[in-house]
Backbone as a chain_set.jsonl record, in Angstrom:
{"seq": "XXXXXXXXXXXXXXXXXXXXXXXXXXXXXXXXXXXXXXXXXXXXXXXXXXXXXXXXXXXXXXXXXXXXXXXXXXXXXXXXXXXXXXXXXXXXXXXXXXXXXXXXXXXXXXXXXXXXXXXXXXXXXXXXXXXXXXXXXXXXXXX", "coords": {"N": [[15.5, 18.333, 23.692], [13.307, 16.191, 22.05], [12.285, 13.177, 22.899], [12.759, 10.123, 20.65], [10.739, 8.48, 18.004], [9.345, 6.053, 16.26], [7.746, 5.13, 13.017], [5.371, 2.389, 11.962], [4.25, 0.488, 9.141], [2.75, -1.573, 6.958], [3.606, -2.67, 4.025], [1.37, -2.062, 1.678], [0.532, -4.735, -0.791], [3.14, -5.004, -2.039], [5.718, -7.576, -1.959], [8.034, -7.857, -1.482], [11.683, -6.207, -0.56], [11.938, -5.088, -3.093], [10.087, -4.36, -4.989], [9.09, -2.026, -3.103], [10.855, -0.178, -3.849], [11.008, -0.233, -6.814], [7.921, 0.718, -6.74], [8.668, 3.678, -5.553], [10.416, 4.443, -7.356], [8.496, 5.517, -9.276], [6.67, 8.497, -10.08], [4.58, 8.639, -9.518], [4.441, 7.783, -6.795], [6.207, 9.564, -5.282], [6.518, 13.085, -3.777], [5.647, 16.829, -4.009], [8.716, 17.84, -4.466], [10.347, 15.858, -5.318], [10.861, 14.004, -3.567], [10.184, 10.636, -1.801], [7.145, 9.713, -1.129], [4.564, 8.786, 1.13], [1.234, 9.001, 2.225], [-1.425, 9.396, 3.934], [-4.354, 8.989, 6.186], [-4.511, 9.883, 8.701], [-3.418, 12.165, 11.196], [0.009, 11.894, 12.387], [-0.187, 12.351, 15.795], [2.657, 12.384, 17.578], [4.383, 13.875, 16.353], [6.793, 15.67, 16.795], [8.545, 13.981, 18.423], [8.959, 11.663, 15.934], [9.734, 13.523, 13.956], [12.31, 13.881, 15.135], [14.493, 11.644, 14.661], [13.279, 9.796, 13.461], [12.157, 7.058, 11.792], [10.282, 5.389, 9.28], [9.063, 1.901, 9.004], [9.263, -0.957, 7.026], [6.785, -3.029, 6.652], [6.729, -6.445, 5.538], [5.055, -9.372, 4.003], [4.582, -9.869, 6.488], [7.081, -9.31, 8.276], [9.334, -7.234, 8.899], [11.42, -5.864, 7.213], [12.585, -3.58, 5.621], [13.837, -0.31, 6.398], [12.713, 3.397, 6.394], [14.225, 6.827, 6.671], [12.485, 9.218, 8.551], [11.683, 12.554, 6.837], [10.387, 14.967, 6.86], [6.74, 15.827, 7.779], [4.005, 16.759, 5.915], [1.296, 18.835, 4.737], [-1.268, 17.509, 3.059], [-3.671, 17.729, 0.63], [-6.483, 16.516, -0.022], [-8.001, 15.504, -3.459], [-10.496, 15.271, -2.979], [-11.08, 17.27, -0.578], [-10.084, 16.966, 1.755], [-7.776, 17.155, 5.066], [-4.714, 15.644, 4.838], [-1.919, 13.8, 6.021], [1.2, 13.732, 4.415], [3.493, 11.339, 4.545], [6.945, 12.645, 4.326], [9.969, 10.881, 3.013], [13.2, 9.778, 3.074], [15.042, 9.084, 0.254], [16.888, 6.195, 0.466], [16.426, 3.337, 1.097], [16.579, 1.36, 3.765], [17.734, -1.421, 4.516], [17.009, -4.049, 7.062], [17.554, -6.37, 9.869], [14.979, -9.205, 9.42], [12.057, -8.711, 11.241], [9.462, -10.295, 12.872], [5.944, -9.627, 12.636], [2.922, -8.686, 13.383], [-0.267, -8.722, 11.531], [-1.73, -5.505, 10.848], [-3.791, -2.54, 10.482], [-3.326, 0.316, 9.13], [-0.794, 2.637, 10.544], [1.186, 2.115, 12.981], [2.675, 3.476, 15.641], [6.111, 2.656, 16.849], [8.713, 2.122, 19.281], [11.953, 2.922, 19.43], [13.495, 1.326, 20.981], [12.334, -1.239, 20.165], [12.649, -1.574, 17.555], [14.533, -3.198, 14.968], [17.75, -3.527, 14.587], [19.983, -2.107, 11.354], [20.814, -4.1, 8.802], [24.058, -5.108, 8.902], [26.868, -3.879, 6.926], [27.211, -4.706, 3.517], [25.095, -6.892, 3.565], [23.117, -6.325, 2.358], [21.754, -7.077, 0.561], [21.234, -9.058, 0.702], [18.748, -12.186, 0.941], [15.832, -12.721, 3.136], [15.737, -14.74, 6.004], [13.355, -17.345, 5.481], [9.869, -17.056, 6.244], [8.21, -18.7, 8.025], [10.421, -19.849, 9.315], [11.73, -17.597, 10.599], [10.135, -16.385, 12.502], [9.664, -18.775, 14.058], [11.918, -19.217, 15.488], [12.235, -16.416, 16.864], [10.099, -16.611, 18.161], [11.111, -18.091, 19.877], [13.386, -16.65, 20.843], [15.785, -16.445, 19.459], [15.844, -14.541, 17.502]], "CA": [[15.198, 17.602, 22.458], [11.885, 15.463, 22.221], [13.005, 11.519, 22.291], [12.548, 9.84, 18.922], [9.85, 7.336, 18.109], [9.225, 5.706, 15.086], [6.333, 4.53, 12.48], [5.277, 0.937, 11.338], [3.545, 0.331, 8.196], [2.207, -2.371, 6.367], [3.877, -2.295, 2.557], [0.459, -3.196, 0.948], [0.681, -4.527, -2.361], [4.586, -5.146, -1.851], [6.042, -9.328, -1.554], [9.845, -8.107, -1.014], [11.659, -4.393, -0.55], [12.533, -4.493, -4.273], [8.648, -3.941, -4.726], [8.534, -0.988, -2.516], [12.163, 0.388, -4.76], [9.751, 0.102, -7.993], [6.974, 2.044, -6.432], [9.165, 4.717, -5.097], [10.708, 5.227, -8.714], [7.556, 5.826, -9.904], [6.59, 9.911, -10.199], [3.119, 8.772, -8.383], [4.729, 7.765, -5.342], [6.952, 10.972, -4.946], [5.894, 14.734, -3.85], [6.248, 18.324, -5.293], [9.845, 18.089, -4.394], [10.566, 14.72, -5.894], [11.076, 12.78, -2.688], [9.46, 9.423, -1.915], [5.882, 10.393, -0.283], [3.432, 8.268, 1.898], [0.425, 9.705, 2.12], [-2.223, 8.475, 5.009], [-5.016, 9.566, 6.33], [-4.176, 10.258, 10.1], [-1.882, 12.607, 11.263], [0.554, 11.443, 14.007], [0.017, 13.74, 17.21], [3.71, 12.597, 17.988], [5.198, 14.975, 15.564], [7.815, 15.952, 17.239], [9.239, 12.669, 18.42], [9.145, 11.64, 15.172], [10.969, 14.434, 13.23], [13.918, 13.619, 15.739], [15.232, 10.981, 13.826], [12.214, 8.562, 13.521], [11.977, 6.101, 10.349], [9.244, 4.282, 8.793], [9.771, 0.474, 8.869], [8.266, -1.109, 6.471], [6.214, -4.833, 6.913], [6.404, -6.91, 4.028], [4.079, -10.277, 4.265], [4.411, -10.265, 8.095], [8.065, -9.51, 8.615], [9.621, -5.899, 9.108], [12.549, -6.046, 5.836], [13.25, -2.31, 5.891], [13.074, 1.831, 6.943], [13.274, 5.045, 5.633], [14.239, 8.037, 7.52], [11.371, 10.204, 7.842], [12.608, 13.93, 6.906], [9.238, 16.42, 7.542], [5.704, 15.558, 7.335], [3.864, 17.553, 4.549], [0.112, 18.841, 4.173], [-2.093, 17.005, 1.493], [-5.097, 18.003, 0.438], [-6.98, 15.507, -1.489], [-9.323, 16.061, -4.325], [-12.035, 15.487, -1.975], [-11.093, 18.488, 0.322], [-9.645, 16.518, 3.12], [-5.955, 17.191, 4.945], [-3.861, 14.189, 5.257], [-0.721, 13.624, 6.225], [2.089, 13.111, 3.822], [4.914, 11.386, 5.374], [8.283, 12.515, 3.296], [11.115, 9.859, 3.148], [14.426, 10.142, 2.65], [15.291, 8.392, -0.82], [17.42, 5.78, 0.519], [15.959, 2.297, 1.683], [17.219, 0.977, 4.415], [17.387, -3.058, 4.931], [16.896, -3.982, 8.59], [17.198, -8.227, 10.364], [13.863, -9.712, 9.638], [11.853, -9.033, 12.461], [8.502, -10.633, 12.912], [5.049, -8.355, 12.915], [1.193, -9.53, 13.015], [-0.839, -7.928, 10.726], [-2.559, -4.733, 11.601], [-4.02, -1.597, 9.535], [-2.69, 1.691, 8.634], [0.004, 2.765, 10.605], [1.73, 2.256, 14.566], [4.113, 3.696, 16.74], [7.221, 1.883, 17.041], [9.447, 2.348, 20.254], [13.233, 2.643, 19.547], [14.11, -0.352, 21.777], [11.725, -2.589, 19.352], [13.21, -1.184, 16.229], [14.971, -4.267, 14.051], [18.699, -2.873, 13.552], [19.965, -2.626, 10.596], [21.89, -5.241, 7.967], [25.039, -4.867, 8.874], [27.168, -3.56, 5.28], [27.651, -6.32, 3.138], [24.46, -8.019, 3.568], [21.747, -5.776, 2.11], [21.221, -7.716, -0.483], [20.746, -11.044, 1.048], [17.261, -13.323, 0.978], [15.539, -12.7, 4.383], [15.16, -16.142, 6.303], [12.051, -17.856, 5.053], [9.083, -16.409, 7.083], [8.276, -19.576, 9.037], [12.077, -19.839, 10.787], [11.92, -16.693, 10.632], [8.509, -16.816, 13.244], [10.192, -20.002, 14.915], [13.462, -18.291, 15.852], [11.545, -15.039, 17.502], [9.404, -16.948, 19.165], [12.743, -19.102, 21.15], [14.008, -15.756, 21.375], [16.806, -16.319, 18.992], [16.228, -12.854, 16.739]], "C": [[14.232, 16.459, 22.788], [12.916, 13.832, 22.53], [11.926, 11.244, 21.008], [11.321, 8.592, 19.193], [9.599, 6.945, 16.146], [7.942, 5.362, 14.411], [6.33, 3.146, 12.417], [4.542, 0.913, 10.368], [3.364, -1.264, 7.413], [2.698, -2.306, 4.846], [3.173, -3.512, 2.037], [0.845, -2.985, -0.248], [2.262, -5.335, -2.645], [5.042, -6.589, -1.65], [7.301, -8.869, -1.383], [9.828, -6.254, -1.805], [11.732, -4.084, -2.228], [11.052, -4.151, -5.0], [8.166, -2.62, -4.703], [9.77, 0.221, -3.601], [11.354, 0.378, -5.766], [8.988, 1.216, -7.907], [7.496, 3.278, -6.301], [9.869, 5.43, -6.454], [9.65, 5.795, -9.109], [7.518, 7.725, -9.697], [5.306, 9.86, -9.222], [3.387, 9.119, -6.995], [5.644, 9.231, -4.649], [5.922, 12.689, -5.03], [6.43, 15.644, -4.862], [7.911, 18.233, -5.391], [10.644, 16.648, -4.753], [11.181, 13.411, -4.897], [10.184, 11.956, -2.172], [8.198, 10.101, -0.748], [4.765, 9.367, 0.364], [2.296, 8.872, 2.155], [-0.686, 9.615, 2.979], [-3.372, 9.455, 5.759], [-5.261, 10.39, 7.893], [-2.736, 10.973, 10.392], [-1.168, 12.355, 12.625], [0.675, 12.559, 15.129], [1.519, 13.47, 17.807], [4.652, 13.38, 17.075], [6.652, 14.971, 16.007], [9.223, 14.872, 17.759], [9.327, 12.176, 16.811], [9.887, 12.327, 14.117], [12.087, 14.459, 14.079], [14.481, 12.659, 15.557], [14.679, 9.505, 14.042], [12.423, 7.848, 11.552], [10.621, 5.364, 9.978], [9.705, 3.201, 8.252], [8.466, -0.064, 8.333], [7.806, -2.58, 6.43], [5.918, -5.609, 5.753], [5.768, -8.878, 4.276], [4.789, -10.859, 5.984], [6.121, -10.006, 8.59], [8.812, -7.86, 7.992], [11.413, -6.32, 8.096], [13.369, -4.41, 5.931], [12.924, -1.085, 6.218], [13.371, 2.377, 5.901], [13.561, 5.79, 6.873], [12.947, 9.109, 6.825], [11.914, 11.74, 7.9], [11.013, 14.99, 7.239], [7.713, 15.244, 7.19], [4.284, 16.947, 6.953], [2.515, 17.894, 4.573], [-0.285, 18.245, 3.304], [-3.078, 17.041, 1.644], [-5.898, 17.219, -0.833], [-7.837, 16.456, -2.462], [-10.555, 16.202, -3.786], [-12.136, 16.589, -1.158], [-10.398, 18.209, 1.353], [-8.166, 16.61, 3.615], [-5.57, 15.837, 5.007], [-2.666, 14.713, 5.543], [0.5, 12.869, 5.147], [3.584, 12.861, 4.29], [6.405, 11.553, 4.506], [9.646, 11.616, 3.913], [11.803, 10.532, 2.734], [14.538, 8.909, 1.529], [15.617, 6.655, -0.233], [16.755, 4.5, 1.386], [16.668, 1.766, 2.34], [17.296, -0.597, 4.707], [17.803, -2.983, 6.545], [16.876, -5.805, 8.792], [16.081, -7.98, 10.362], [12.958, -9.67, 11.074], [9.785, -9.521, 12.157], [7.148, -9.517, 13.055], [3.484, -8.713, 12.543], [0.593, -8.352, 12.155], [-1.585, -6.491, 11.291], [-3.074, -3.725, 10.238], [-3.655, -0.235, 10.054], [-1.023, 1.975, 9.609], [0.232, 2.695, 12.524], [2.694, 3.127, 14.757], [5.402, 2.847, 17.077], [8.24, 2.442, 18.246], [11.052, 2.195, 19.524], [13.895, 1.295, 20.046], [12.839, -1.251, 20.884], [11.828, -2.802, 18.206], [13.95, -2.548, 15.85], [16.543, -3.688, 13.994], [19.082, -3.049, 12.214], [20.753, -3.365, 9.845], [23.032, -4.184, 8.081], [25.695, -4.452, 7.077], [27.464, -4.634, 4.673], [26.5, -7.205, 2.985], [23.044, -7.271, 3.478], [20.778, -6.298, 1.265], [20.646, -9.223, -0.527], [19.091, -11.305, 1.178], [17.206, -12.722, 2.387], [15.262, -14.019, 4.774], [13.706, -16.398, 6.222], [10.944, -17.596, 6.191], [8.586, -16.954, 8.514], [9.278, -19.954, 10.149], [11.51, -18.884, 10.904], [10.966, -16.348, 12.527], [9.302, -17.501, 14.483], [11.188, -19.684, 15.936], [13.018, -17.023, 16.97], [10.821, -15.504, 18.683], [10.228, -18.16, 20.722], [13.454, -18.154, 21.725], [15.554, -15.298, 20.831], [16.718, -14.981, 17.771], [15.322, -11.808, 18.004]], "O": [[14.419, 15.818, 23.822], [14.116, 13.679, 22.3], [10.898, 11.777, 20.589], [11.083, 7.989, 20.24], [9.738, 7.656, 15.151], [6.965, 5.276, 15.155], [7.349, 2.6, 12.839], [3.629, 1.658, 10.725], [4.329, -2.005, 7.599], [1.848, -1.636, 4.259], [3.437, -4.704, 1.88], [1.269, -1.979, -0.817], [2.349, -6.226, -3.49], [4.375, -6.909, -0.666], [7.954, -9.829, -0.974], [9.156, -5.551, -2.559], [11.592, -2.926, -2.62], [11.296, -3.322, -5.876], [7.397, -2.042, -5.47], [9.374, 1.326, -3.974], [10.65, 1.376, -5.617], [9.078, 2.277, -8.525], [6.879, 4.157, -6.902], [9.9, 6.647, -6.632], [9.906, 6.964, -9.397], [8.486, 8.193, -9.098], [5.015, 10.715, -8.386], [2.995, 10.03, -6.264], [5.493, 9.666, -3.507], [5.122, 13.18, -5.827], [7.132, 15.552, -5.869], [8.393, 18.583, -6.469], [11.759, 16.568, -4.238], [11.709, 12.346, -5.218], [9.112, 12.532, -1.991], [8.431, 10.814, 0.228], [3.838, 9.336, -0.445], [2.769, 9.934, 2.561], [-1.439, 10.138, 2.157], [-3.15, 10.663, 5.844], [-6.057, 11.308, 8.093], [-1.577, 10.683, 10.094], [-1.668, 12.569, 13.729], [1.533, 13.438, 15.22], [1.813, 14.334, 18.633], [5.85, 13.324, 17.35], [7.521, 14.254, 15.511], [10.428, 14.981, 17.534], [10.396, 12.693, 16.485], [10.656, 11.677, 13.409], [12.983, 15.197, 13.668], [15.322, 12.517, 16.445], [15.204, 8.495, 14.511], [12.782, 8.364, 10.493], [10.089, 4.715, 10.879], [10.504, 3.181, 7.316], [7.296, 0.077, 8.687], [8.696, -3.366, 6.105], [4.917, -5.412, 5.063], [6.574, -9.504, 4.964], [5.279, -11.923, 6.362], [6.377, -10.765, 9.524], [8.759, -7.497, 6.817], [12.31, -7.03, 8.552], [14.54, -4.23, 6.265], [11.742, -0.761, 6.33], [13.995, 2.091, 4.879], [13.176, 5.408, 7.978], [12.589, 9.533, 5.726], [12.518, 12.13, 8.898], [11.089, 15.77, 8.188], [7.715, 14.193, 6.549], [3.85, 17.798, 7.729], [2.042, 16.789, 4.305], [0.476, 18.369, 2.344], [-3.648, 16.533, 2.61], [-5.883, 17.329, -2.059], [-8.209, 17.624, -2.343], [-11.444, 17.015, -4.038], [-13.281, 16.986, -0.94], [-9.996, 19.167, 2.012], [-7.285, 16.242, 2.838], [-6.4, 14.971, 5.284], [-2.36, 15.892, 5.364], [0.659, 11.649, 5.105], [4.517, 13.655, 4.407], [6.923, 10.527, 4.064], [10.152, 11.726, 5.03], [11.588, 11.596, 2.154], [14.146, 7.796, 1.881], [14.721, 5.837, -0.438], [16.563, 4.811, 2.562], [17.714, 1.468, 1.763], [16.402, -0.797, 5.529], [18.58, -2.214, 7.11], [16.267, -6.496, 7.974], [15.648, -6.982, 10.939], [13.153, -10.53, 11.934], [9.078, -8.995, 11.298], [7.429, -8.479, 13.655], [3.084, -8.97, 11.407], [1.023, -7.199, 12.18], [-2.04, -6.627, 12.427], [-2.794, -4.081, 9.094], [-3.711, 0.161, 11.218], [-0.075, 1.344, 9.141], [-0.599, 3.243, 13.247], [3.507, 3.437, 13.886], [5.138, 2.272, 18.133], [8.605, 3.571, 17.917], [11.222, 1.084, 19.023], [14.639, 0.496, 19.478], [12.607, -2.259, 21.552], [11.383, -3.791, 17.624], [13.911, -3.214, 16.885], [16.598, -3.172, 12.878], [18.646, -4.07, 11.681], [21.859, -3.309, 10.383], [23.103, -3.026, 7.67], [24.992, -4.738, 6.108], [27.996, -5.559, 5.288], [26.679, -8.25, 2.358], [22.085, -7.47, 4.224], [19.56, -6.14, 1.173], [20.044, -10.023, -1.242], [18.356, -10.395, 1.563], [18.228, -12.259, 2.893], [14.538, -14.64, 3.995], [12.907, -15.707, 6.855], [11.312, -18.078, 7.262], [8.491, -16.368, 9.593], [9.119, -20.241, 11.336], [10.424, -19.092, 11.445], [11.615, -16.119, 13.548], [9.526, -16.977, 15.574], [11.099, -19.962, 17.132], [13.744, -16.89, 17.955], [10.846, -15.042, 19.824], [9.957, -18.639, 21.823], [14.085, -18.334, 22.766], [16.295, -14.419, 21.27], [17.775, -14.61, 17.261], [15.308, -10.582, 17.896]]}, "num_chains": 1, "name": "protein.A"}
């Protein structure tokens, strides 16, 4: 069995997960089969690590809030002619501890050991610490 690896993304557009929960209702954001769809223009050559129980964690103004489980990744063929990669989620948003994340574009690799775990039960719903601790704290080594 491959080892697992994960994505990182950037949730542009997005100020907090309840944002990215909007979008994902939407009918846009979902495929033929009515589950939540990402859509990107590179396809990850780690395939395989990834369909072994990789997630997409998603970065919301500089600070990694929550995953998905990624379940297959999908052909898409734009209107223009071109394949892409559509990454299919699993419905279910995951909240994860705040973890810090510099800006970048389109999408990374994420290692397992750098993954965020996630909110314990009970505390999915909580505020994330204000972005600056948040920063302050990471950088002492305390998250």
């Amino acid at each position: 069995m491959a080892d697992t690896v994960h994505l990182i993304k950037l949730c542009v557009g997005a100020e907090a997960v309840s944002d990215l929960e909007a979008w994902q209702a939407t009918r846009r954001a979902r495929g033929a089969d009515g589950s939540p769809q990402h859509v990107t223009r590179m396809w990850p050559k780690r395939e395989p690590e990834i369909l072994a129980g990789g997630s997409l964690y998603w970065v919301f103004k500089g600070l990694i809030l929550a995953r998905q489980r990624i379940l297959r990744l999908d052909e898409v063929i734009g209107e223009d002619g071109i394949r892409r990669c559509g990454i299919v989620l699993d419905g279910d948003i995951i909240r994860t501890q705040s973890a810090p994340r510099r800006p970048f574009q389109g999408w990374r690799y994420l290692a397992v050991d750098d993954a965020p775990p996630d909110l314990p039960k009970g505390r999915e719903s909580e505020d994330p610490i204000p972005a600056d601790l948040n920063r302050a704290l990471a950088e002492i080594g305390v998250l």
